[in-house]
C-alpha positions in Angstrom: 9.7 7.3 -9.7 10.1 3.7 -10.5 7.8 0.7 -9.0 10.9 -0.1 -6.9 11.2 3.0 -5.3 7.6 3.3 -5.2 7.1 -0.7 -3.4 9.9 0.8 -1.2 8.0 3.4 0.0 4.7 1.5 0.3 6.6 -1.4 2.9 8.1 2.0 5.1 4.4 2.9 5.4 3.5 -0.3 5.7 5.6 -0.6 8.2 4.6 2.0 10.2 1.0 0.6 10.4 2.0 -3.2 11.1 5.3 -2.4 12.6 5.4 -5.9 13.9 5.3 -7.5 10.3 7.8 -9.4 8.5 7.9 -7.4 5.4 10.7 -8.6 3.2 8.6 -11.7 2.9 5.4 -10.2 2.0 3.5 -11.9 -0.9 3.2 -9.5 -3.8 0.0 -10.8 -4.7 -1.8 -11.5 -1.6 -4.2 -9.5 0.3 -2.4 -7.1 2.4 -4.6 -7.6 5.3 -4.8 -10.9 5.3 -0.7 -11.1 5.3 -0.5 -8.2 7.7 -3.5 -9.2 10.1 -4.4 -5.8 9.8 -8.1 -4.6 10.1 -10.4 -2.3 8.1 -9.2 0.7 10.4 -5.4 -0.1 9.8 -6.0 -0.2 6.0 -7.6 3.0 6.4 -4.7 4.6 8.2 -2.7 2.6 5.0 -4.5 4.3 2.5 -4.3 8.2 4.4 -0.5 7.5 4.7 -0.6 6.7 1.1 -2.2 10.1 0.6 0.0 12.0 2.2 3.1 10.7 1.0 2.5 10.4 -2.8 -0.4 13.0 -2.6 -3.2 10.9 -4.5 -6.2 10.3 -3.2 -7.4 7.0 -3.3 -11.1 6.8 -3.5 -13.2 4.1 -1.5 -14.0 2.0 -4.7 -10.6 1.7 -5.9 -9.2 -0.1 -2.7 -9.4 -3.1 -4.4 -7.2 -2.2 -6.4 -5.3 -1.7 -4.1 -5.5 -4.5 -1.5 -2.4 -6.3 -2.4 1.7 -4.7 -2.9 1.8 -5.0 -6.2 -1.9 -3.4 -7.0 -1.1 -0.7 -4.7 2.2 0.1 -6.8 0.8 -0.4 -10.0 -2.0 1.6 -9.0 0.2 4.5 -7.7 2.7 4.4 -10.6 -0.3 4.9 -13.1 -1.9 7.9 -10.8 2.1 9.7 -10.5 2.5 8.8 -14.3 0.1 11.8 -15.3 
């Protein structure tokens, strides 16, 4: 799966938490919650969806990595590379 079609993915979900969002103008680099105005509950709906989508667990100390777009697809390319 490329990052594309992984980034995809990640903004449906995202989508489905912050359905009010604007998401085609999300900074890749910024803090999802801080863009989204999400809070620590949303993420954690975020990060089950992630989960179940991709099937890859995503443990409590790596949601940093996680926190912005493009950490979260880095972060699931490298885990769906193996």
């Amino acid at each position: 799966m490329t990052k594309e079609e992984l980034q995809t993915i990640v903004l449906r979900l995202l989508g489905n938490i912050a359905p009010e969002a604007d998401l085609a103008h999300l900074n890749p680099t910024v803090n999802l919650r801080d863009q989204l105005d999400i809070d620590s509950m949303d993420f954690l709906n975020f990060v089950i969806a992630l989960d179940k989508e991709f099937h890859v667990a995503v443990p409590e100390t790596a949601y940093s990595q996680i926190a912005t777009l493009q950490g979260c697809v880095t972060y699931l390319a490298q885990r769906l590379e193996g």
